[in-house]
C-alpha positions in Angstrom: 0.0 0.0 0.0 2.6 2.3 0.7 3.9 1.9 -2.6 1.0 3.5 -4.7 1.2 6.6 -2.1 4.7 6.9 -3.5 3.6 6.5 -7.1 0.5 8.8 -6.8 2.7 11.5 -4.8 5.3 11.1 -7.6 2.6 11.7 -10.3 1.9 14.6 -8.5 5.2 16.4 -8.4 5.4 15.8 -11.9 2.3 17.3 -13.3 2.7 20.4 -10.9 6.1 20.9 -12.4 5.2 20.5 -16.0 2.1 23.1 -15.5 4.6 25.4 -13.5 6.9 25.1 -16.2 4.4 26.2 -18.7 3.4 28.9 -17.4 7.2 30.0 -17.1 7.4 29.8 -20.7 4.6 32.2 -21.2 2.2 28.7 -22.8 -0.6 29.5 -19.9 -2.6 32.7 -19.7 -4.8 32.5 -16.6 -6.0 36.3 -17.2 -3.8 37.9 -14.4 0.0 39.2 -14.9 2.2 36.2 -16.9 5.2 38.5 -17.3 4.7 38.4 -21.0 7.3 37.9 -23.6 10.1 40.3 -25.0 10.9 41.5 -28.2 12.9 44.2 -30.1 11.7 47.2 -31.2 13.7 50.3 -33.6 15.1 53.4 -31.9 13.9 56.1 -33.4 15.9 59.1 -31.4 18.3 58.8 -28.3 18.8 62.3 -26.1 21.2 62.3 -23.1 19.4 64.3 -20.3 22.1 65.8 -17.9 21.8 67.5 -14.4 24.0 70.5 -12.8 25.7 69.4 -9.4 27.2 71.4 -7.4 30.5 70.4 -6.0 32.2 72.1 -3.0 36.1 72.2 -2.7 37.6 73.5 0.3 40.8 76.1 -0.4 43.1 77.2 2.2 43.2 81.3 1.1 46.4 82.7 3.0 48.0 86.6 3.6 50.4 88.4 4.8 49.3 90.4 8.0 51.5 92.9 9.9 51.4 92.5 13.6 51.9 94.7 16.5 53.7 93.3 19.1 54.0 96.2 22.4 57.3 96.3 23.3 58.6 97.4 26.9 57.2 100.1 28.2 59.9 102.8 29.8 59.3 104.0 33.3 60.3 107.2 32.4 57.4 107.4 30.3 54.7 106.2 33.5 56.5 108.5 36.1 56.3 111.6 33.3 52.8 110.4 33.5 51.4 109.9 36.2 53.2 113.3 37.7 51.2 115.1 34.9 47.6 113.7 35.6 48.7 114.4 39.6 49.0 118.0 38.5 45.6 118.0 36.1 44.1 116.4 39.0 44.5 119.2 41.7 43.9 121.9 39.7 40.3 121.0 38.7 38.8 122.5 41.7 40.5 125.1 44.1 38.4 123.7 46.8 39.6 121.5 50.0 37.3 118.9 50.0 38.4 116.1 48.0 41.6 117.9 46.1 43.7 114.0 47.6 41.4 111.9 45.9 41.0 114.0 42.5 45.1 114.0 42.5 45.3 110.3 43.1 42.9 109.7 40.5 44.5 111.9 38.4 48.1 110.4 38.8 46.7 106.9 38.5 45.2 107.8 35.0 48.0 109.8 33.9 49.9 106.7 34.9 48.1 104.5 32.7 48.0 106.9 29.5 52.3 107.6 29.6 53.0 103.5 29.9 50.8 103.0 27.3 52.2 105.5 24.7 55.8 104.6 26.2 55.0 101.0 25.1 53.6 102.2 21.3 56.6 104.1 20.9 58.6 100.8 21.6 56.9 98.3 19.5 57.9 95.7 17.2 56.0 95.2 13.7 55.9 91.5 12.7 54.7 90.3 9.6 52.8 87.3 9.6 51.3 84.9 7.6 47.4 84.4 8.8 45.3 81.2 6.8 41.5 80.1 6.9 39.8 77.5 5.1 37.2 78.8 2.3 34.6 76.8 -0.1 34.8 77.1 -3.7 31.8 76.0 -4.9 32.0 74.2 -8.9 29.0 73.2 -11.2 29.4 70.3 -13.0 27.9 68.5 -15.5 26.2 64.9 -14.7 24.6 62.3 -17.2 21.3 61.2 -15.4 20.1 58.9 -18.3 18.8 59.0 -21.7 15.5 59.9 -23.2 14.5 57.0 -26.0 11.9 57.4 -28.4 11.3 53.9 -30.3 9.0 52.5 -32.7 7.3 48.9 -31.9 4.3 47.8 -34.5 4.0 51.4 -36.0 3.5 52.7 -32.5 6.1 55.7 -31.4 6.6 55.5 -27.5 8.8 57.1 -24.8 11.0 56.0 -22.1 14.1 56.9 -19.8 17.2 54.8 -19.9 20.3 55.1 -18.0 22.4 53.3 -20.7 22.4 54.5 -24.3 20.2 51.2 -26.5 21.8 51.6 -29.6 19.6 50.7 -32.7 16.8 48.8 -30.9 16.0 48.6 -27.5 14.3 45.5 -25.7 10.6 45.9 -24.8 7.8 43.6 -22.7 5.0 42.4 -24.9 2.2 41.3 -22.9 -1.0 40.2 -24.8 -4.2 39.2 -22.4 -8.0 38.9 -23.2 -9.7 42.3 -23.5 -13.4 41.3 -21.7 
């Protein structure tokens, strides 16, 4: 008994692959998507179609820059000036009453303004070389594809490529029942 199961499930396996097989082959319609067959059909007109991209390129952009470097400042230059602003100081107002602390402040900014034009007078000018990074922006040219007009069956019809077909250009023929 076990022997026809073995027979019948063999027969089995074999006629699903033969009808499986057929429809592969594009031999069995059913009325739904077979995948249809292929043929060739004439190029009629091939146009590249191209896109602008733009490329950034970082560039290091350099210059000479002169620097300022203070140099020392001479105490001769501070005591001249801080005795000056003392002086400035006490003569703003002929009254008693806070003639120390206008002096003192006066001194102290007098002080301040003889170091620093002591220290401008003594300077050193470098010359440097200062660098930043900047983008240089590019537009190039890209192929994207090709535009193909063919003919199939005296039919003129349209489609995108992204290799260039040559003469004739493969197309999907599908035939199914019109209801």
């Amino acid at each position: 008994m076990t022997s026809y199961k073995h027979i019948l499930f063999a027969a089995l396996v074999v006629g699903l692959v033969g009808v499986s097989a057929g429809v592969r082959a594009g031999g069995y319609h059913s009325g739904g998507y077979s995948g249809g067959d292929y043929d060739f059909a004439r190029v009629v007109d091939v146009a590249p179609v191209y896109t602008d991209v733009q490329v950034r390129t970082p560039r290091t952009q350099c210059w000479d820059e002169q620097v300022a470097y203070p140099g020392r400042a001479n105490p001769a230059g501070t005591l001249l000036g801080g005795l000056i602003g003392a002086a400035v100081g006490n003569q703003l107002d002929h009254r008693s009453r806070g003639r120390k602390a206008r002096t003192v402040a006066g001194a102290a900014v007098g002080a301040a303004i003889g170091h620093s034009i002591s220290s401008q007078r003594h300077s050193r000018y470098v010359t440097e070389q200062r660098c930043r990074t900047v983008d240089e922006f590019t537009t190039r040219r890209e192929l994207v594809g090709y535009d193909v007009r063919y003919d199939y069956n005296g039919r003129e019809y349209l489609t995108r490529t992204e290799r260039h077909p040559g003469d004739r250009i493969r197309v999907r023929v599908d035939v199914s029942p019109a209801w």
